[in-house]
C-alpha positions in Angstrom: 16.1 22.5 -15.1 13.0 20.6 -15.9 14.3 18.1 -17.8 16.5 17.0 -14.6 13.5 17.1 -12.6 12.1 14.6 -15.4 15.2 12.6 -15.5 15.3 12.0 -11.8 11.4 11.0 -11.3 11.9 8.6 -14.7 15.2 7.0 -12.8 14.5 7.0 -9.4 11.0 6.8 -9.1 10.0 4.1 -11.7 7.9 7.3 -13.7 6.9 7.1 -17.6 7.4 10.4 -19.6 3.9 11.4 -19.6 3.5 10.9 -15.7 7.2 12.7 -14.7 6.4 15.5 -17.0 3.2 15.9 -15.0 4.7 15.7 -11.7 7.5 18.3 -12.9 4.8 20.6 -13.8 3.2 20.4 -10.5 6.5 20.8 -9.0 7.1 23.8 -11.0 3.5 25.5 -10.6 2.7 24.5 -7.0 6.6 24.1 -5.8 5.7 20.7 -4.7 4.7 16.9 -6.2 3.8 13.0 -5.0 6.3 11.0 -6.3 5.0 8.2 -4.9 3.9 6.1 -1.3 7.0 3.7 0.4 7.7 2.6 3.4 9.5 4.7 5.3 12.6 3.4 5.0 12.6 2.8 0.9 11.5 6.6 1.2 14.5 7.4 2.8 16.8 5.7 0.3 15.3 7.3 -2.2 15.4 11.0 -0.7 19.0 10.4 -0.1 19.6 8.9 -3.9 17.5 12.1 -5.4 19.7 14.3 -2.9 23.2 12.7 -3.7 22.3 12.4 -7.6 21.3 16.3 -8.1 24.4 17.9 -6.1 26.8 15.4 -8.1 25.3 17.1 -11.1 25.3 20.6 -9.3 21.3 21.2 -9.5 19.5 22.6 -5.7 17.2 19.8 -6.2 15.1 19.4 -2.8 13.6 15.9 -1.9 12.0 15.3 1.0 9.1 12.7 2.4 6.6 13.1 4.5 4.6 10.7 6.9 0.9 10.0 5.4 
């Protein structure tokens, strides 16, 4: 749902309402969104947090990162 999707980018990704609402609406118009720039190892961490966080709450939440 969307207000998971906005959940997760407020918890794990340090977003206010206005700017995870945003991103959840790209998410949900364009099927993808920036959550933000890491290094590539904070990116992983937080891929496998999202990941582990959405199937322990049974949603098929994708995360993934990509190199810039």
């Amino acid at each position: 749902p969307m207000e998971f999707v906005v959940h997760v980018l407020e918890r794990f990704f340090n977003k206010g309402r206005s700017a995870a609402a945003r991103i959840m609406l790209q998410v949900h118009q364009q099927g993808v969104g920036i959550c933000g720039v890491y290094t590539y190892e904070v990116a992983e961490t937080k891929v496998a947090q999202v990941i582990d966080f959405a199937r322990r709450h049974q949603h098929p939440l994708q995360c993934t990162l990509e190199k810039e």
